[in-house]
C-alpha positions in Angstrom: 18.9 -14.9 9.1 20.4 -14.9 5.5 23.3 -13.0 6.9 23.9 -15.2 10.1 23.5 -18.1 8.3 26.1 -17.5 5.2 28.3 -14.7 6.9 27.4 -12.8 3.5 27.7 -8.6 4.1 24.2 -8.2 2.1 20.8 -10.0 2.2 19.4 -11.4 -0.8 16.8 -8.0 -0.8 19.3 -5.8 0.0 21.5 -7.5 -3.0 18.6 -6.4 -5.5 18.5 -2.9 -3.9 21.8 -2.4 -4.8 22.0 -3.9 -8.4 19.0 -2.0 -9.3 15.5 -3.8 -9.5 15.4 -2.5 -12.9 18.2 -4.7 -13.9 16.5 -7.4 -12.0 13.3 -7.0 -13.8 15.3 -7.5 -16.7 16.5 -10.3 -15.6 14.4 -11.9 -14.6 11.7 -11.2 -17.7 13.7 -13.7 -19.4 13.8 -16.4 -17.8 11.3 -19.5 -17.1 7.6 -18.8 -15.9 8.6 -18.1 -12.2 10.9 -16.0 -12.8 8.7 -14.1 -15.1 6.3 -14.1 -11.9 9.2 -12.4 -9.9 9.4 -9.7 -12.7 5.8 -9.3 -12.7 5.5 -8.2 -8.9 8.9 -6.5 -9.0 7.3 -4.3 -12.0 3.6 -4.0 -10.4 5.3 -3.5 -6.5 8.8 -1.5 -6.8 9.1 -0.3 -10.7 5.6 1.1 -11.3 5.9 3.3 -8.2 9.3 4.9 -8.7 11.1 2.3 -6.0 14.1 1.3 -8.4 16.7 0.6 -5.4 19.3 2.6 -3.7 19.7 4.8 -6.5 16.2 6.4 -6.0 16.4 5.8 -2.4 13.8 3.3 -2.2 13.2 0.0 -3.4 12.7 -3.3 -0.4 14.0 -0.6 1.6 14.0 2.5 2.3 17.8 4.3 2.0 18.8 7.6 3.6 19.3 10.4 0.5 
């Protein structure tokens, strides 16, 4: 829907796949209590289990090696 609705080449997921959720995380850790929340899952969900983003071949999604 994101892409329909903006036109934009990448959804906001697939965005963060491609940056790196590590450099999200990072981020993210920073900022105000919600986005402190957001670093929390993405750490607990994605980081803690090797999912880092495209470079790793996983991350929201999963990326052909």
């Amino acid at each position: 829907m994101w892409r329909i609705g903006t036109g934009a080449a990448y959804g906001p997921c697939e965005m963060l796949d491609i940056i790196g959720l590590t450099t999200a995380h990072h981020i993210a850790s920073h900022g105000d209590a919600k986005q402190r929340k957001f670093a929390k899952l993405i750490k607990e969900h994605y980081l803690d289990k090797g999912r880092t983003g495209v470079e790793t071949g996983q991350g929201f999604y999963t990326y052909p090696r």
